[in-house]
Each structure stands twice: as C-alpha cells, then as structure tokens.
N, C-alpha and C positions, 0 to 999 in steps of 0.2 A: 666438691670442687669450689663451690662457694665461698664457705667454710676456709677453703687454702688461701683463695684471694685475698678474702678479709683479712686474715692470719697475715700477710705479704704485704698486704697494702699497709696494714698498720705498725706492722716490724717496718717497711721501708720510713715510715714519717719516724718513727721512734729514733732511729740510726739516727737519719738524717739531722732531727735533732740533737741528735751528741754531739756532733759536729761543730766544731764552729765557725762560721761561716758569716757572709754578713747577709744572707738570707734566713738567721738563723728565728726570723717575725715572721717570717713565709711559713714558714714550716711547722711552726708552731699555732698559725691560725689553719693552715693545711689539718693538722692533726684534731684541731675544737672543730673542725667541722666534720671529720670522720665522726668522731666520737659524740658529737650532736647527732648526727644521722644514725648513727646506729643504735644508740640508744631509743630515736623516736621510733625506729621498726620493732624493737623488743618491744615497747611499751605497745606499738598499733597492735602488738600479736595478740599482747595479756590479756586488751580489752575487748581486742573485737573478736566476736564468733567467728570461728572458723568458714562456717558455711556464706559469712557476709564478708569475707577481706576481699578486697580488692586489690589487686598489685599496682595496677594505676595511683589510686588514692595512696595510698602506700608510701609507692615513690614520691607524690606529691607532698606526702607530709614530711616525710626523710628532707628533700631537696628544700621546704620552706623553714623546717626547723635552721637549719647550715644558716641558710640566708637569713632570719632573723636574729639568732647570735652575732651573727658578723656583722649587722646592720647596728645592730643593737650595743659592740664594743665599739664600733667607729663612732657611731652618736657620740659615746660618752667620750673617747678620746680628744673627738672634738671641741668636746663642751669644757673638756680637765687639760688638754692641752692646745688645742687650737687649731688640728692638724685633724683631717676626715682622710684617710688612706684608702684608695679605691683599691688598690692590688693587695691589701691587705683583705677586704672584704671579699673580693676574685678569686682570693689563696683559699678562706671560708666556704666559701660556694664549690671552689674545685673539689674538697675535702669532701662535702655533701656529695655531688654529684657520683663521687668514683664509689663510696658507700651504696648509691641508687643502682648505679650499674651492675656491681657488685651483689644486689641482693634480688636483680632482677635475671 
C-alpha cells in the first residue's frame, strides 16, 4: 500500500509538471522535495541497522532533508536573483512531508 501511494504521489507531481500552468515552480519544488525525502529514507535504511531504525528519526530526517534543499535554493535565488520565495520553499516542505506520511 505504501509502495502504491509513493507510486501516485509521485506520478501525480510528474503530470502535473507537464502541464503548463503558471504553477508550474510549485510543482517542481513539490517534486525536489518528494525526491529529497525519499531518497534520505533509502539511504537512513542502507545505513542503519535494522534492529536500531526508528521511524520517528526517520521521518525526522525525510522531513529536514525537503526543508534544507528548499532552504538551501531559496538562499541561493536570493543571493543570484534577489527574490527568497516562501511558497516556494512550503511547496519543498509539502513534498517532504507527504513522502513522511507516505512512508510512515
């Protein structure tokens, strides 16, 4: 079931990005944050022992990777353009978050 969501969740950002739309910055930091969060659970599984994961920690780290990526493009946008977008960075985080739910 998991497995389906992720699968849905991540076809639905992909669509949505064909689209074009003039949210089409939304949906594209929507999707680096999927894809930031899922990748920090693959890697939390590789490294950590089985018998020591936590699912808390887990989520924690899922949900802080999103948030520093998008923290971490807004800086620069701001410093290369001049512009720090908050719902840009919200779009990032949503991405993480639904990945956390997702895998909890």
């Amino acid at each position: 079931m998991r497995l389906t969501l992720l699968i849905f969740f991540l076809f639905f950002a992909t669509h949505l990005q064909a689209q074009s739309t003039k949210y089409e910055d939304k949906i594209m930091h929507y999707g680096a944050g999927n894809f930031a969060a899922a990748s920090t659970s693959v890697f939390y599984n590789l490294v950590t022992p089985k018998e020591k994961r936590s699912k808390l920690w887990k989520s924690v780290f899922c949900f802080a990777s999103a948030t520093l990526i998008g923290l971490g493009k807004e800086l620069y946008d701001q410093r290369s353009q001049g512009e720090f977008d908050v719902k840009d960075l919200g779009a990032t985080m949503l991405g993480g978050l639904t990945i956390v739910i997702v895998i909890n």
